[in-house]
C-alpha positions in Angstrom: 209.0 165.1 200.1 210.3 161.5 199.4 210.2 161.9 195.6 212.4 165.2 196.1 214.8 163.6 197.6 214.9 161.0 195.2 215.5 163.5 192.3 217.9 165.0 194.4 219.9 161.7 194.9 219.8 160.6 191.7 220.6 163.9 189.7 223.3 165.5 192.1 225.1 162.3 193.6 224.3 159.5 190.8 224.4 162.2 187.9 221.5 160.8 186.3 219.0 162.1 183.9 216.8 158.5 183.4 214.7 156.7 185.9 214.8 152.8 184.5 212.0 151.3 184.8 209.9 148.0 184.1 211.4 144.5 184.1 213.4 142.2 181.5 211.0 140.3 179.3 213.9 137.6 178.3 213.9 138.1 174.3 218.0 138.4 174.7 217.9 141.3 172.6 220.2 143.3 174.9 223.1 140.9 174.4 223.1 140.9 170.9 224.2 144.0 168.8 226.4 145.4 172.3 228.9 148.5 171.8 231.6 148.3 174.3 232.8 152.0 175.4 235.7 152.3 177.4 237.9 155.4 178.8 238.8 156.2 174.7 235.4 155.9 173.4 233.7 152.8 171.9 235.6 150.0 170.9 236.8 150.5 167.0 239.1 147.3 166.7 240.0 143.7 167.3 243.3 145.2 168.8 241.6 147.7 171.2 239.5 144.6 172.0 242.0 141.8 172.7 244.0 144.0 175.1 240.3 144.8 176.5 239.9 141.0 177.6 242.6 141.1 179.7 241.1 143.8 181.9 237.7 142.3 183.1 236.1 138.5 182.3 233.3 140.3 180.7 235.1 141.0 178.1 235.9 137.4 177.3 232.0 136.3 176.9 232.0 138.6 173.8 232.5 137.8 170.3 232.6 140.2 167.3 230.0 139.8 164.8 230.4 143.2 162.8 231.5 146.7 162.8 229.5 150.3 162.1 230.0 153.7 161.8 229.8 153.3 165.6 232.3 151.1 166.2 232.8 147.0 167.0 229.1 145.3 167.2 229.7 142.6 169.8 227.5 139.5 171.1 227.4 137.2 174.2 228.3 134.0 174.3 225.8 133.2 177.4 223.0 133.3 175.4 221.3 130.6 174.7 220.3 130.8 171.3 217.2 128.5 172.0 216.0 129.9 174.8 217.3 133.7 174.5 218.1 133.2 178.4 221.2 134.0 179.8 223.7 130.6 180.8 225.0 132.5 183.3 222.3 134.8 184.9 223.1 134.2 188.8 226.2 135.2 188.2 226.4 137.8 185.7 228.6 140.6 185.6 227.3 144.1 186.8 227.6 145.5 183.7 224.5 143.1 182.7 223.0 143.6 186.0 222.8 147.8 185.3 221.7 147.2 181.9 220.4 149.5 180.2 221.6 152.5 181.3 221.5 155.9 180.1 224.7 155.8 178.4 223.0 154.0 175.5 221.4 157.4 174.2 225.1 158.9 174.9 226.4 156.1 172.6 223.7 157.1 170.0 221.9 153.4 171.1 218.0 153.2 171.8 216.3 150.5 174.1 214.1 147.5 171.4 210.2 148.7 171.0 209.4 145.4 172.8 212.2 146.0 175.8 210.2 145.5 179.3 212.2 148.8 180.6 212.2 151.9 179.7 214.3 154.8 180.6 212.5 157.7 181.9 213.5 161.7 182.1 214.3 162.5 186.0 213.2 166.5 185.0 210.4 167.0 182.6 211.0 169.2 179.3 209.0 171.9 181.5 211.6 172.0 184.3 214.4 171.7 181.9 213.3 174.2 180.0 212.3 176.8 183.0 216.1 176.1 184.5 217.8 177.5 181.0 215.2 180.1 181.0 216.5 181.4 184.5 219.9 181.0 183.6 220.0 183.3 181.1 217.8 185.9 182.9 220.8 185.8 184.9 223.0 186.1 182.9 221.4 188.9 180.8 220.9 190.6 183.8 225.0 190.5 185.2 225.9 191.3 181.5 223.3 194.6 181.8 224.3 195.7 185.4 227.8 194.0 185.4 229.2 196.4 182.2 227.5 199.6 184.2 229.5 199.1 187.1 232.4 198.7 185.3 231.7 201.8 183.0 230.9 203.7 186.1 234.4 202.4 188.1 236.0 203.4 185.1 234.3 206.8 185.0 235.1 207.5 188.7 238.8 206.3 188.3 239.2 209.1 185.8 237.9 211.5 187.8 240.3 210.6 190.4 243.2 210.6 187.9 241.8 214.8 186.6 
């Protein structure tokens, strides 16, 4: 019952697809090689990223220290390059706190081998699968049944106009 409504919660009102799971190791690998996607996408140039600073102080920790295919690759400043702790960890913003979240694999990202967490599906392949399967048995069946009753209105309304 209570893992139910725990798939419920997280698929209907979070939107979800990924459990995360496990805990941070502290290799800092997360706050090197970040993508920073906003409302327009992911962040594709110094300008976009300077008027970006302004908005939220997370923004300000990052430097640029390349760019992809993808868009700007970004690093903290936090870090400790010695340590690979963050300098700022009580205090962190939220977006760190969340981290990672599923929007990596949206973003075309994936989590380091070595990462302590993992993101996990909410649905299995098997229920995924057997909701697409039932969907279209649906829909094959209105498109069967919903053209006959259409062909047989129209049938009858010509009758009714002899």
């Amino acid at each position: 019952m209570f893992s139910k409504l725990k798939k419920f919660y997280y698929t209907k009102i979070l939107k979800r697809k990924y459990y995360r799971v496990g805990e941070c190791k502290g290799c800092g690998r997360c706050c090197r090689q970040i993508y920073v996607k906003h409302a327009k996408g992911v962040i594709q140039t110094e300008k976009d990223f300077e008027n970006l600073k302004h908005q939220h102080r997370f923004y300000t920790y990052l430097k640029v220290t390349g760019k992809d295919e993808i868009g700007l690759i970004f690093e903290c400043q936090n870090l400790d390059p010695e340590t690979h702790l963050c300098k700022i960890h009580k205090t962190r913003p939220g977006i760190c706190r969340r981290y990672p979240q599923e929007e990596i694999f949206a973003m075309g990202g994936a989590l380091s081998e070595d990462c302590g967490y993992s993101l996990i599906p909410i649905e299995t392949f098997g229920e995924v699968f057997e909701k697409v399967e039932k969907q279209s048995k649906i829909n094959l069946w209105d498109k069967i049944f919903g053209r006959k009753t259409k062909i047989k209105e129209f049938e009858l309304k010509q009758k009714e106009g002899e």
